[in-house]
C-alpha positions as CSV (number, residue, x, y, z in Angstrom):
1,X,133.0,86.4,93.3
2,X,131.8,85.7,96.8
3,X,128.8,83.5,95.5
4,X,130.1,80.8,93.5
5,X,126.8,79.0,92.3
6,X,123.0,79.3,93.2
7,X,120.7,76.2,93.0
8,X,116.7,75.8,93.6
9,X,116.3,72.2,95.3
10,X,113.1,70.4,96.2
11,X,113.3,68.5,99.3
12,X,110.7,65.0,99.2
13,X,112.1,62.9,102.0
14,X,111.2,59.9,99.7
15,X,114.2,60.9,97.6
16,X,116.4,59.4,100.4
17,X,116.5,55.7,100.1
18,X,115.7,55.0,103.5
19,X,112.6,56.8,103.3
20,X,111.6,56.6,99.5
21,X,112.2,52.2,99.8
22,X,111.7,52.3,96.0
23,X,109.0,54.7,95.6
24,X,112.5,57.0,95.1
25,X,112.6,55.6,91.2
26,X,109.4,57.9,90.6
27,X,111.8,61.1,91.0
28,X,114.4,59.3,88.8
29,X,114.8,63.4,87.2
30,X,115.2,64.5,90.4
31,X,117.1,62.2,91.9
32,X,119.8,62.5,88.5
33,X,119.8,66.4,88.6
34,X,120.4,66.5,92.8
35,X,123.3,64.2,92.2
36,X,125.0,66.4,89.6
37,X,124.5,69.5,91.5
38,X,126.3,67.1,94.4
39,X,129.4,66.7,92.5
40,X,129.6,70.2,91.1
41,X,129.3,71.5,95.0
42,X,132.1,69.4,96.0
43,X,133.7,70.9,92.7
44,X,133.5,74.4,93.7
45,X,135.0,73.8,97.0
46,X,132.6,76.4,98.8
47,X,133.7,77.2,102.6
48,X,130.0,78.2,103.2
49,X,126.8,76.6,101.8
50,X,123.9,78.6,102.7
51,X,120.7,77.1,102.6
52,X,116.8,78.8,102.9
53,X,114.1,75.9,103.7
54,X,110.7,76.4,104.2
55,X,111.1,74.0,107.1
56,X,113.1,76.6,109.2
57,X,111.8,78.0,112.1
58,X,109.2,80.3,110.5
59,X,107.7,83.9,111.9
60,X,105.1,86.2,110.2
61,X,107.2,89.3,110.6
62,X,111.1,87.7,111.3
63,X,113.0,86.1,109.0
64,X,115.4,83.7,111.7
65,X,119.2,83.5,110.8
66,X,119.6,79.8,112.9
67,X,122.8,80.5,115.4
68,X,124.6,78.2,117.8
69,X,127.5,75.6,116.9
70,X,125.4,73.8,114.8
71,X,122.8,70.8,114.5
72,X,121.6,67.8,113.7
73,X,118.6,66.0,112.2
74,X,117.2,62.4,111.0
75,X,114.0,61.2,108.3
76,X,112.4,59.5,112.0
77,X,109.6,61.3,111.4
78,X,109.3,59.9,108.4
79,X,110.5,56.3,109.5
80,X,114.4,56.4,108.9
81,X,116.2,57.2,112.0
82,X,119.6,56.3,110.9
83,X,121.8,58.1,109.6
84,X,122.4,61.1,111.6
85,X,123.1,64.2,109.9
86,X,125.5,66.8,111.6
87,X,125.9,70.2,110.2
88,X,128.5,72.9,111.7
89,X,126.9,76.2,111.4
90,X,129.6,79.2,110.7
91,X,129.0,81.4,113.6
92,X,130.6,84.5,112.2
93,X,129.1,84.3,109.1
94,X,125.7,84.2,111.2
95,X,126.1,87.1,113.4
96,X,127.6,89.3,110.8
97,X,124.3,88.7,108.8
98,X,121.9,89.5,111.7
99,X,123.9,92.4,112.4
100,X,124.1,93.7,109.0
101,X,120.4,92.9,108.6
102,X,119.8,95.3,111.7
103,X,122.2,98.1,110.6
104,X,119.7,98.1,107.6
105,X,116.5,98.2,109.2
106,X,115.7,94.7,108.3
107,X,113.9,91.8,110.2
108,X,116.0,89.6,110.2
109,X,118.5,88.3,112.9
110,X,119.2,85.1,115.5
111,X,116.1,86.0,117.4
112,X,113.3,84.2,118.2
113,X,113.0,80.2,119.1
114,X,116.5,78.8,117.9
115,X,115.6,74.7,117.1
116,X,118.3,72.3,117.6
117,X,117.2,70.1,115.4
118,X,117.2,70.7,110.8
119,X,114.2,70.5,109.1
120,X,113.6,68.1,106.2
121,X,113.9,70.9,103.8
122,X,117.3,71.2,105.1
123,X,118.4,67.9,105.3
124,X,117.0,66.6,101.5
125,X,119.9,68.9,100.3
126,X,122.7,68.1,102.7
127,X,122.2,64.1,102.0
128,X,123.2,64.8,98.5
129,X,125.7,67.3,99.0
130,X,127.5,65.4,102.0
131,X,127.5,62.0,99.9
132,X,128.7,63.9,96.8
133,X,131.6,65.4,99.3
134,X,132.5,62.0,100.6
135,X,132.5,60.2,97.3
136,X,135.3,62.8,96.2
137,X,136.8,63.0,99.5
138,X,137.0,66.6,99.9
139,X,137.9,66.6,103.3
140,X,135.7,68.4,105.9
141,X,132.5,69.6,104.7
142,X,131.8,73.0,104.4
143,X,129.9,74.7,107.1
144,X,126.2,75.9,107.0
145,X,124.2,79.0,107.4
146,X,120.4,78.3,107.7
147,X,118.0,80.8,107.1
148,X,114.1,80.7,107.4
149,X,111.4,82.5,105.3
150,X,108.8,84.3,106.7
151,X,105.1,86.4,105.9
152,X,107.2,89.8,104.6
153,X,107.4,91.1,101.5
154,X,109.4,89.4,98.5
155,X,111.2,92.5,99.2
156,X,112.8,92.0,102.3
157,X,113.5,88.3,101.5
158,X,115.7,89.2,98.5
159,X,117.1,92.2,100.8
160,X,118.5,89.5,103.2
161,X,119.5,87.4,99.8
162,X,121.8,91.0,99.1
163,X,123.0,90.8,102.8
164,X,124.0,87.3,102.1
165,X,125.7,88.6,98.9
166,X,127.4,91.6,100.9
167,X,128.3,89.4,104.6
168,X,129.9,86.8,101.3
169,X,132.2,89.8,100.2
170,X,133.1,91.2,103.7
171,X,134.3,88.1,104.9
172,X,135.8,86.8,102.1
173,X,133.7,83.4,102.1
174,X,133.4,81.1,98.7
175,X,130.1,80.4,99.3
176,X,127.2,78.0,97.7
177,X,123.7,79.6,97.8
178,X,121.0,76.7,97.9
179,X,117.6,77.7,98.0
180,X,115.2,74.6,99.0
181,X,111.6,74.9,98.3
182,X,108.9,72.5,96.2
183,X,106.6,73.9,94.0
184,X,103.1,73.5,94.0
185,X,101.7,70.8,95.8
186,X,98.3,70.6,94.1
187,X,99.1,69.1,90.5
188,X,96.8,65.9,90.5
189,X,93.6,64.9,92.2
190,X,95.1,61.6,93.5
191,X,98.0,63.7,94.9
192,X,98.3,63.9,98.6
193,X,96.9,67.7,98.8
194,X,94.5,67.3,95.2
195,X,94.3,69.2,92.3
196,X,94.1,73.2,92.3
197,X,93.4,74.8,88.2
198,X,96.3,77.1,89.5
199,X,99.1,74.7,90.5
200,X,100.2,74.0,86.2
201,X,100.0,77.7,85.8
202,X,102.2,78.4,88.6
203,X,104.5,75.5,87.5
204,X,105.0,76.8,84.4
205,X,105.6,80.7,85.4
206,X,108.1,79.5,87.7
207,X,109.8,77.2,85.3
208,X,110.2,80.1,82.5
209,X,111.7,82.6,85.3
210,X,114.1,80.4,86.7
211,X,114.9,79.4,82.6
212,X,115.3,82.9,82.1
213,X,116.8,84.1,85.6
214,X,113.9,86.6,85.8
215,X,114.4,87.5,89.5
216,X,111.4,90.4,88.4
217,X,109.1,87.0,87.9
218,X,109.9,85.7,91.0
219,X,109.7,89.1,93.2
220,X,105.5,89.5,91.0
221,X,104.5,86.6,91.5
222,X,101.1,86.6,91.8
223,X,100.4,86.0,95.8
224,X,96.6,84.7,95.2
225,X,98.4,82.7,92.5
226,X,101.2,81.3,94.6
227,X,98.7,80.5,97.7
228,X,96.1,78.5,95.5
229,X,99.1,76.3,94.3
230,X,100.0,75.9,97.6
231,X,104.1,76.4,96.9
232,X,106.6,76.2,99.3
233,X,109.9,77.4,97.4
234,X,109.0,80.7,96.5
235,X,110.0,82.9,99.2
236,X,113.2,80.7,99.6
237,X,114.0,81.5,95.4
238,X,113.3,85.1,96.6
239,X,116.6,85.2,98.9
240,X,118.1,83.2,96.6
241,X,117.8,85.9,93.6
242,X,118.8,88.8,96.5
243,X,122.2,86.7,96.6
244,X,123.0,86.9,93.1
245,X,121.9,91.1,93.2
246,X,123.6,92.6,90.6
247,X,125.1,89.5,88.8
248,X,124.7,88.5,85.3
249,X,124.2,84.7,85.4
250,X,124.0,81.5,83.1
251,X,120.7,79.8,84.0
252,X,119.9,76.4,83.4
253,X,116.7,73.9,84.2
254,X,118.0,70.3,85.5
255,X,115.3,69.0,85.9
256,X,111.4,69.2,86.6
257,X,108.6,66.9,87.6
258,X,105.8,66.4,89.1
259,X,104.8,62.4,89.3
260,X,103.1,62.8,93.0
261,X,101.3,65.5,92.8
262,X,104.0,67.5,93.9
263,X,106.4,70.0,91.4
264,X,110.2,69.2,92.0
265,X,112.1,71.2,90.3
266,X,116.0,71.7,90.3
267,X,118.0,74.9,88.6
268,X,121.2,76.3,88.4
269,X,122.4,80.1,88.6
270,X,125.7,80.0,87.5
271,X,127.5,83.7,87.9
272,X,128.4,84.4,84.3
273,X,132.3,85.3,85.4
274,X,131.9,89.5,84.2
275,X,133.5,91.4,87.8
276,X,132.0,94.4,86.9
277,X,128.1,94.6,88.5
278,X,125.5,94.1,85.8
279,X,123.2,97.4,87.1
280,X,120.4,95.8,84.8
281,X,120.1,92.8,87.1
282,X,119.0,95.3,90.1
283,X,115.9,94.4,91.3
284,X,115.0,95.5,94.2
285,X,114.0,99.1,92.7
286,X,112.3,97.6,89.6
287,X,109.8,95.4,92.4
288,X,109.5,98.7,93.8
289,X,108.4,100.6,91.1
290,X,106.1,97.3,89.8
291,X,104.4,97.5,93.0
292,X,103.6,101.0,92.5
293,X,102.1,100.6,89.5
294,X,100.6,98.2,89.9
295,X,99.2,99.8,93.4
296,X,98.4,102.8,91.7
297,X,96.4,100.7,88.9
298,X,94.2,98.5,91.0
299,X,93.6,101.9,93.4
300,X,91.8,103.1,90.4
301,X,90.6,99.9,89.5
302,X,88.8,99.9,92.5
303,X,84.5,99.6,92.8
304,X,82.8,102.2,94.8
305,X,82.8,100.3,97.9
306,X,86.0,99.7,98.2
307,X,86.7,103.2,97.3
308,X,84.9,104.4,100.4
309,X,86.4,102.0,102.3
310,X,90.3,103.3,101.6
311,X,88.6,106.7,101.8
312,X,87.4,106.1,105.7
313,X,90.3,103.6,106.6
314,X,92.5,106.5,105.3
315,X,91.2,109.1,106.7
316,X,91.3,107.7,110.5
317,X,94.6,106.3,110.4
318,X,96.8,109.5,109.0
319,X,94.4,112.1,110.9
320,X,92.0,110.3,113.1
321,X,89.2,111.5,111.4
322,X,85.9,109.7,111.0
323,X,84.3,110.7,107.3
324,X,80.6,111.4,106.3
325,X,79.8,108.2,104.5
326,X,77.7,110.0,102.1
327,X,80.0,112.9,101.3
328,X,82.7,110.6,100.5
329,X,80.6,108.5,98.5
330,X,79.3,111.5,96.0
331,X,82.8,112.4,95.7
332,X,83.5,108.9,94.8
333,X,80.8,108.2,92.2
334,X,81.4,111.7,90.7
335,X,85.2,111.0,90.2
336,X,84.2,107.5,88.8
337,X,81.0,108.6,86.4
338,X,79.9,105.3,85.0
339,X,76.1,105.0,83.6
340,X,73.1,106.3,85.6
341,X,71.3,102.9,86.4
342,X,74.9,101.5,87.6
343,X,74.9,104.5,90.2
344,X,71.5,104.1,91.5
345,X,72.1,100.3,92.2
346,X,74.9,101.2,94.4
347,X,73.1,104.4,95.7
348,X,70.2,102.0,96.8
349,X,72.8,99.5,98.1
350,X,74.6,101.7,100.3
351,X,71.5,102.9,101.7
352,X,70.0,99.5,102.9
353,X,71.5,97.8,106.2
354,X,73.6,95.2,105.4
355,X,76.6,93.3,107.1
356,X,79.8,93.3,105.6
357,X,83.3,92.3,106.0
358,X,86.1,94.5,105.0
359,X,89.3,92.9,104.6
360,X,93.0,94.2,104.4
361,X,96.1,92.7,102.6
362,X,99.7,93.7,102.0
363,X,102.0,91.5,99.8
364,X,99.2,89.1,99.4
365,X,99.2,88.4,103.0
366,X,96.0,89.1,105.2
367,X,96.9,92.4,107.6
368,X,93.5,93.0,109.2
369,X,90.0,91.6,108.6
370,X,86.6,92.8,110.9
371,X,82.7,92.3,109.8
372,X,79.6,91.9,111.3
373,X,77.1,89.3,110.8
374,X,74.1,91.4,110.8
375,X,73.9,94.8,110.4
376,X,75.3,97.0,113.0
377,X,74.7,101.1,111.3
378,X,71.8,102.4,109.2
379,X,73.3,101.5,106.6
380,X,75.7,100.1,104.3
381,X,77.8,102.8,103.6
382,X,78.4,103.3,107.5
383,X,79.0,99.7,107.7
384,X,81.7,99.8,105.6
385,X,83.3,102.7,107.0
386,X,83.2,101.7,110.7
387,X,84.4,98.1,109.8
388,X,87.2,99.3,107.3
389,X,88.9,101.1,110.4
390,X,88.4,98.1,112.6
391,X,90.0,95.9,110.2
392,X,92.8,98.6,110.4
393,X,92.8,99.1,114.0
394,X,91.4,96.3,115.9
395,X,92.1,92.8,114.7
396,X,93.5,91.5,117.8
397,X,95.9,89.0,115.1
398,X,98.0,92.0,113.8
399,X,99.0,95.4,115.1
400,X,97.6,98.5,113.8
401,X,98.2,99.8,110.4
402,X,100.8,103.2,110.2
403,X,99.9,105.3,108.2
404,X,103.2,104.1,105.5
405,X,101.4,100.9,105.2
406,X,98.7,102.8,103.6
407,X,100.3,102.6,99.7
408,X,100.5,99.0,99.7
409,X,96.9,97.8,101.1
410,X,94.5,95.5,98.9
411,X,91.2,95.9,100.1
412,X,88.2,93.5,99.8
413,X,84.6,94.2,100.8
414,X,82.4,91.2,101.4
415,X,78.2,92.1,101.6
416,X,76.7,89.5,103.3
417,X,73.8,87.3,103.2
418,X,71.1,87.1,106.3
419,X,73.0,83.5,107.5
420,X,70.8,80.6,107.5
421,X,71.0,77.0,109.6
422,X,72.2,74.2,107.7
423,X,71.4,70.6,108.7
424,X,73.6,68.8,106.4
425,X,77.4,69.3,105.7
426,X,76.4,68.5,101.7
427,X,74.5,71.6,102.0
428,X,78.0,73.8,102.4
429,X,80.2,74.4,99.4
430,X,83.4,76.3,100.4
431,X,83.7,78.2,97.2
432,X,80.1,79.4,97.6
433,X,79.4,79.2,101.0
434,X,81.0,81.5,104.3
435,X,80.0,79.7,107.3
436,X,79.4,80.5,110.8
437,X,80.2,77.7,113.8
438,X,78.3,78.2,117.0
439,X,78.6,75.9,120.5
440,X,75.8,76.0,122.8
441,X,77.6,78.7,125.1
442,X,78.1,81.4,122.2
443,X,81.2,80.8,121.2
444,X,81.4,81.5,117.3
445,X,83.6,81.3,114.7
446,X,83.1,82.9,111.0
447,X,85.0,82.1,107.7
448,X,84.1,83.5,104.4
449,X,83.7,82.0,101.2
450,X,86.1,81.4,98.7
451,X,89.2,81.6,100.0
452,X,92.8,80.3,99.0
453,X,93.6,77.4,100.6
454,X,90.5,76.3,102.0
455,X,89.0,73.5,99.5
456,X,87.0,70.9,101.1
457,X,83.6,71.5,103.3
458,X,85.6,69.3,106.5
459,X,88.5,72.2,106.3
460,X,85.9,75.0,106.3
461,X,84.3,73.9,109.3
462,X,87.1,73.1,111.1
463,X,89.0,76.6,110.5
464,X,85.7,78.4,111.8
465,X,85.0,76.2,114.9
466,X,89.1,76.7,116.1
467,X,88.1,80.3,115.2
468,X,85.7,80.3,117.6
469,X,88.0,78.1,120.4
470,X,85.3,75.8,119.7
471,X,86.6,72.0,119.8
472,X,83.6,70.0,117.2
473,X,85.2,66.6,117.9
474,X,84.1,67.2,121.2
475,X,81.1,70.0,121.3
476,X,77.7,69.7,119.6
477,X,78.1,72.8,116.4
478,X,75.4,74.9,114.9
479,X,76.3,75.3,111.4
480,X,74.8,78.5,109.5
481,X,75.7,79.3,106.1
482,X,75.4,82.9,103.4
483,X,76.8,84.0,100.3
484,X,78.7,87.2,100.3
485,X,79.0,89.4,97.4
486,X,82.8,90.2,96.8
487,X,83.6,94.0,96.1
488,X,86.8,94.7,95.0
């Protein structure tokens, strides 16, 4: 069995000593559980530990395979310059996963801006690991493969966790699977990031998947969920459970904690020993056919305006066809009956100019968003459809949607407001409130309301004015508020 163990690690630099200078003792779970999973490493006597940290060099679209000798990293940045960590990267091991990665279509590979230097959610694991090695006297340790995550699907980061799994096999490597990653970072208003309603939630959804080794839980996760409890481990757990494909496993919780705000939390997947391939621990097709339903449910779930927004975005990118906005719309509120007064609120809506944004997502990641501010067509319901193909076709942050993208796209349509000045910061609210960011040469930046991530009035502000290359420690700003109401 090519992959010997599988563990999730946090990675809080204050869990070294040099950093931590006591605070450490407030981890004292952690600390005990990373300890143990140190000796039972050294126990296993992997030849390859391979390790996913959110720290990695990170792309939207790439998942980066780090390549080269090998590297090494301190806590400086975090006041502890000594020791120096050294990992020894295995080279093979690293090119036959990029080149199996391409052969299956797959982002993944040794491209992109190779850093010389490991990342702290690298280097939390390897100071337990390399002390529990030394304290048993192993010999060398083993060598590394680090792998970042990236803004693709849960899909394609459990596909490179299979690749792991298969490059394991061909090469005939004993190897460790360590997947670092915190969990939410937004478990107590004192914290260093605050509190977020979501973060417990997603603690506790995370904790019963991993207790249970459902890799389904992990690949479903809620994406809005995930993003409001700011989590860092996710994607990495996703490769993680792609690296145990097919394997019937003994799970167990070592520990989890949260004292700082922060989720720690440290599992096991230990392969349950069976050689034959457990087909019911296959995943990648049951995502698949989750998605789909789930697709297929919120399609039809969908209000009329966001109906005729798929309807025109559709229409343009398979066949570059431009609909009749009221056509489409009867079709749609026939298909959808619903009472009489209902219809002739959204008749009379659709009729009136209004600005709107329409926004795009795929696996719970933004893939296009265009509005206006004030209203561009005669009237909604052309609004919506010009602005749903721009969002498709002209976002200057992502390249154009294909027409097999079309299946998997969230849509989100935002009526705006007529904006209005605002003297005082106290009169934003963030969860109310878009805002728009003017300098005195035009330059503008928007942000809507209500978004993940965005919590305080300060962060709001300062997301729109670098939106608009606008600099407001140093340029005079013309804040405008509105409300939007959300269509989904």
């Amino acid at each position: 069995m090519p992959v010997l163990c599988a563990y999730t690690v946090p990675h809080p630099p204050l869990a070294v000593p040099g950093v931590g200078r006591g605070r450490e003792e407030g981890i004292s779970s952690t600390l005990a559980a990373y300890r143990q999973v140190g000796r039972e490493v050294a126990e296993l006597h992997p030849e390859v530990i391979v390790i996913s940290s959110p720290h990695a060099p990170m792309y939207r679209d790439y998942l980066q395979i780090s390549s080269g000798k090998g590297a090494t990293g301190t806590f400086s940045q975090f006041g502890c310059p000594r020791p120096v960590y050294k990992a020894k990267y295995d080279q093979e091991f690293a090119e036959a996963l990029a080149k199996a990665a391409e052969a299956q279509g797959l982002a993944a590979g040794l491209e992109g801006r190779q850093v010389a230097d490991l990342d702290h959610g690298t280097l939390v694991p390897l100071h337990f690991l390399q002390a529990a090695w030394d304290e048993a006297r192993e010999g060398r340790f083993p060598k590394i493969v680090r792998i970042g995550l990236s803004g693709l699907s849960p899909l394609e980061h459990y596909r490179l966790g299979q690749l792991v799994q298969h490059v394991a096999a061909e090469l005939g490597r004993r190897v460790v699977y360590v997947a670092s990653g915190d969990c939410s970072h937004k478990l107590a208003e004192d914290g260093p990031y605050g509190f977020a309603p979501e973060a417990p939630k997603f603690e506790r959804d995370l904790e019963e998947w991993l207790a249970n080794a459902d890799f389904l839980g992990l690949l479903t996760c809620d994406p809005e969920l995930a993003e409001r409890a700011a989590e860092c481990g996710l994607r990495s757990f996703q490769i993680m459970a792609g690296a145990l494909d097919a394997t019937s496993v003994e799970p167990e919780i070592l520990s989890h904690e949260g004292p700082f705000g922060v989720g720690y939390l440290v599992s096991r997947m230990r392969p349950a020993g069976v050689e034959r391939a457990d087909d019911s621990r296959r995943f990648a097709a049951r995502y698949e056919g989750a998605q789909a339903e789930a697709q297929a449910a919120r399609v039809a779930s969908e209000g009329a305006l966001c109906a005729l927004a798929r309807a025109s975005l559709c229409a343009y990118v398979r066949d570059r066809v431009r609909i009749e906005p009221g056509e489409a719309l009867e079709t749609i509120l026939e298909e959808r009956g619903g009472d009489a007064e209902e219809r002739a609120r959204l008749e009379e809506l659709l009729a009136t100019p209004h600005a709107c944004f329409v926004s795009l997502k795929k696996h719970g990641e933004l893939r296009g968003c265009i509005g206006t501010l004030a209203p561009a067509r005669a009237d909604l319901a052309h609004e919506i459809c010009a602005n749903a193909i721009s969002a498709a076709t002209a976002d200057p942050r992502f390249p154009h949607v294909r027409a097999d993208e079309l299946g998997q796209l969230v849509l989100d349509v935002d009526v705006l407001s007529e904006p209005e000045p605002v003297d005082f910061l106290t009169d934003l609210d963030p969860a109310v409130y878009g805002v728009i960011v003017s300098a005195a040469d035009g330059r503008r930046g928007v942000l809507l309301p209500d978004l993940a991530g965005v919590d305080t009035i300060e962060e709001q502000v300062a997301i729109a004015a670098r939106k608009g290359g606008i600099d407001p420690a140093h340029e005079r700003l013309f804040i405008q508020r509105f409300t939007v109401e959300r269509h989904l």
